[in-house]
C-alpha positions in Angstrom: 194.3 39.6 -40.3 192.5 42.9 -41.9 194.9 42.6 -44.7 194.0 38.5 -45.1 190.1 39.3 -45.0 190.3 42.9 -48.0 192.9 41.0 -49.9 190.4 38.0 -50.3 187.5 40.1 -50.8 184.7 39.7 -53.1 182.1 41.8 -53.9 179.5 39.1 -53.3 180.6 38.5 -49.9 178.4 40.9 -49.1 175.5 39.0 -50.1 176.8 35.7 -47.6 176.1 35.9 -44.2 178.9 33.0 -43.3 181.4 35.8 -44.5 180.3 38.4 -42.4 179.8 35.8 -39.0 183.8 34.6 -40.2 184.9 38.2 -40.3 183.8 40.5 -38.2 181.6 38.0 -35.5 178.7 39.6 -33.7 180.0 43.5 -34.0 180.2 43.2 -37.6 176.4 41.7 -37.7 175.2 44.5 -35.3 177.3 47.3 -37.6 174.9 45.9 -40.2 171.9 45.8 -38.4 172.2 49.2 -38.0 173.6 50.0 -41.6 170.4 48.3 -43.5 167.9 50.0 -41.6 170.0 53.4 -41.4 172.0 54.1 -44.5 170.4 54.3 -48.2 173.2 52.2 -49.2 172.4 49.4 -46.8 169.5 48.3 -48.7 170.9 45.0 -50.7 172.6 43.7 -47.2 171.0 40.3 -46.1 169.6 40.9 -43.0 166.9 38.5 -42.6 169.3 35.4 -43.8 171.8 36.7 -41.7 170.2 37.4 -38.6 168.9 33.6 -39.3 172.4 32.1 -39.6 173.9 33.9 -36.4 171.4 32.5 -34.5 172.8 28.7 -35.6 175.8 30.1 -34.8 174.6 32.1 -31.7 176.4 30.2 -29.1 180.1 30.8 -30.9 179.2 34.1 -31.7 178.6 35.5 -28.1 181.0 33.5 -26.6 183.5 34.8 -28.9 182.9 38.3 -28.7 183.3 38.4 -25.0 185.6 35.6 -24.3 183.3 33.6 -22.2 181.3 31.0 -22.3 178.0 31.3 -20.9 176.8 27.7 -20.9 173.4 28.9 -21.8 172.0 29.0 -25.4 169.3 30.7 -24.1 171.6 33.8 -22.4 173.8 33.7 -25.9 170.5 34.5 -28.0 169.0 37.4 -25.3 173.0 38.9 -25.3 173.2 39.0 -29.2 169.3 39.9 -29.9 169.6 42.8 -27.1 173.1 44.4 -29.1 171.3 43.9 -32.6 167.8 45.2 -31.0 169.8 48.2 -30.3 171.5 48.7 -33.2 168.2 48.4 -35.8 166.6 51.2 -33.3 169.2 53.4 -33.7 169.5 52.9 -37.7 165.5 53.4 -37.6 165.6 56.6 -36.3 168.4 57.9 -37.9 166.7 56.6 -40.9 163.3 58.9 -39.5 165.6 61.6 -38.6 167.2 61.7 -42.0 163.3 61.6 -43.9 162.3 64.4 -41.2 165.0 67.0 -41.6 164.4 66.4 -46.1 160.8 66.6 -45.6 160.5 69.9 -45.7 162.1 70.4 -48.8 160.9 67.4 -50.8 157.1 69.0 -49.6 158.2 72.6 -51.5 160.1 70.9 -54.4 158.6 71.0 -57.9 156.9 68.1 -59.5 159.2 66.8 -62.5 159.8 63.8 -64.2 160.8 61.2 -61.4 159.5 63.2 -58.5 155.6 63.8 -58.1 154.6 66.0 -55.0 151.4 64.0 -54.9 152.9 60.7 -54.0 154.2 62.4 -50.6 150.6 63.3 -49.6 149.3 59.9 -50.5 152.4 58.0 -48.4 151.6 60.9 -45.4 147.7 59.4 -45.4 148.7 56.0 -45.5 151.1 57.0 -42.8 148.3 58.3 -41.0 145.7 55.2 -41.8 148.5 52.3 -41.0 151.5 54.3 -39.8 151.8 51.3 -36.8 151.6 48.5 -39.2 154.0 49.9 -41.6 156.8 50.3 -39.4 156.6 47.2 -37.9 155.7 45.1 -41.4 158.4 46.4 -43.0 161.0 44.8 -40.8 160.4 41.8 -42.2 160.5 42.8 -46.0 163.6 43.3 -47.1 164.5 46.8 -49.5 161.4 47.9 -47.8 162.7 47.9 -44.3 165.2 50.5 -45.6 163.0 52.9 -46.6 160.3 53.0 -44.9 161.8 54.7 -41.5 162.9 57.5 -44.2 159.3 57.3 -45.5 158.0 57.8 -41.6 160.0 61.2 -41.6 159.4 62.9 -44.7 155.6 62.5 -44.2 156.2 63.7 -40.4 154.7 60.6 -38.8 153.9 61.2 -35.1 157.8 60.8 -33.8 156.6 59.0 -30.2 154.3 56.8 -32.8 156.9 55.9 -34.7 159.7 55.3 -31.4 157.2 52.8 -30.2 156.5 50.8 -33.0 160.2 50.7 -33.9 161.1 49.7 -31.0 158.5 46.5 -31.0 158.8 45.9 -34.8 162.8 45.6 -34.5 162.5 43.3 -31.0 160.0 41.1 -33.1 162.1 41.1 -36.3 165.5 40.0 -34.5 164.4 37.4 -31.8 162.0 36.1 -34.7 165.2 35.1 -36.6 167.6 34.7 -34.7 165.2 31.9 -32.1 164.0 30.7 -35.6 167.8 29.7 -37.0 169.0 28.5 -33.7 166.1 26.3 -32.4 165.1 25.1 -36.9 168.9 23.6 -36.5 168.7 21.7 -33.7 165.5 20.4 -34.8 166.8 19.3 -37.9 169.5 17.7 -36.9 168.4 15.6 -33.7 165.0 14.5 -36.4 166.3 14.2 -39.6 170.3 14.0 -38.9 170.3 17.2 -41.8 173.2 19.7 -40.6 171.8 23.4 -41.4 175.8 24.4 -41.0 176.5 22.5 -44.2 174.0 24.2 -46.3 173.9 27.8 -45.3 173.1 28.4 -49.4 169.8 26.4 -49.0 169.0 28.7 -45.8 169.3 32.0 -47.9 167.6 31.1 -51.0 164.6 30.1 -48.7 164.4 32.9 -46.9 164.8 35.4 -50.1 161.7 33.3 -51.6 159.6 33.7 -48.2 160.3 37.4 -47.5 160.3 38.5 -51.7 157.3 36.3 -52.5 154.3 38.0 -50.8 155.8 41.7 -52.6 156.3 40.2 -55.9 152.7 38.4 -56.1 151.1 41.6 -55.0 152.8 43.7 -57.7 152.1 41.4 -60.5 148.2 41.3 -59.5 148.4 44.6 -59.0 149.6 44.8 -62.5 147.2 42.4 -63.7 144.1 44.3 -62.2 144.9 47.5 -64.0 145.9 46.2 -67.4 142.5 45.1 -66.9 140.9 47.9 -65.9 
């Protein structure tokens, strides 16, 4: 079956949450929970479309990966959003651990062309002004959810500060999707007969405008007010 699933891969797969539920099932989904919020290189994987999708699929998904079935959509969606819970802790901290240990070094490196020592002190005040906020924002903005644990680190944010708000911004950020996809399809389907399962591309690009938008419009006023300033 490994052979089937890399000898039919496509980079772009990547970018589908159907292919990652039809592959790897709920410990492929918490691997990259975990690999978003922990690794620099998980920054382009779709976590908030695909954290919305597994919880259509929440019921299959639990079942599957234990071999039961629990008869209770409601047990299926605490099973799956306590594993991926755990999992975007862990990749926060490792993602604070890794921004901690570089600190240091990024504080006592020279200013050049792409790296300005200044910008460091002005992300450590903000840190300091709106530290809780930021952690727990972020998980719901997607590139920025990457970064910002590193962020926390290098500007030596308060580590039991940081723990805490990780801890609720990641509970809020999974249950948010994953009761949202689950509970949206049922809805739906029983009103408006429209089945969420058949149009998992419709899902994504909605959620890529929702979470993009509010960053997009505030860059290009941002823009706007200093080319008129």
């Amino acid at each position: 079956m490994t052979e089937t699933i890399f000898l039919a891969f496509n980079w772009l797969h990547l970018l589908q949450p159907q292919w990652y539920i039809e592959n790897g099932g709920l410990w492929f989904i918490v691997f990259v929970v975990f690999a978003e919020t922990g690794l620099f290189a998980g920054f382009f994987l779709p976590g908030d479309s695909l954290l919305f999708v597994s919880g259509i699929y929440s019921d299959d998904l639990v079942n599957s990966a234990f071999n039961i079935n629990t008869h209770s959509s409601i047990l299926n969606l605490l099973i799956m959003g306590g594993f991926i819970s755990v999992a975007g802790i862990i990749g926060n901290s490792v993602g604070y651990w890794f921004g901690r240990k570089s600190g240091p070094f990024l504080f006592e490196r020279k200013d050049s062309l792409l790296f300005k020592k200044k910008y460091l002190y002005q992300a450590k005040d903000f840190y300091d002004k709106h530290g809780a906020g930021t952690i727990i924002a972020a998980r719901f903005i997607p590139f920025i959810r990457t970064f910002a644990p590193i962020i926390g680190g290098i500007v030596q944010m308060n580590r039991a500060k940081f723990s805490f708000y990780n801890i609720i911004g990641c509970v809020a950020w999974v249950f948010s999707m994953l009761i949202g996809g689950h509970y949206l399809q049922k809805i739906i389907l029983s009103s408006f007969g429209f089945d969420l399962k058949k149009h998992l591309e419709v899902i994504v690009i909605g959620i890529v405008v929702i979470t993009t938008a509010p960053v997009i419009i505030k860059m290009f006023f941002r823009k706007k007010i200093k080319s008129h300033e």
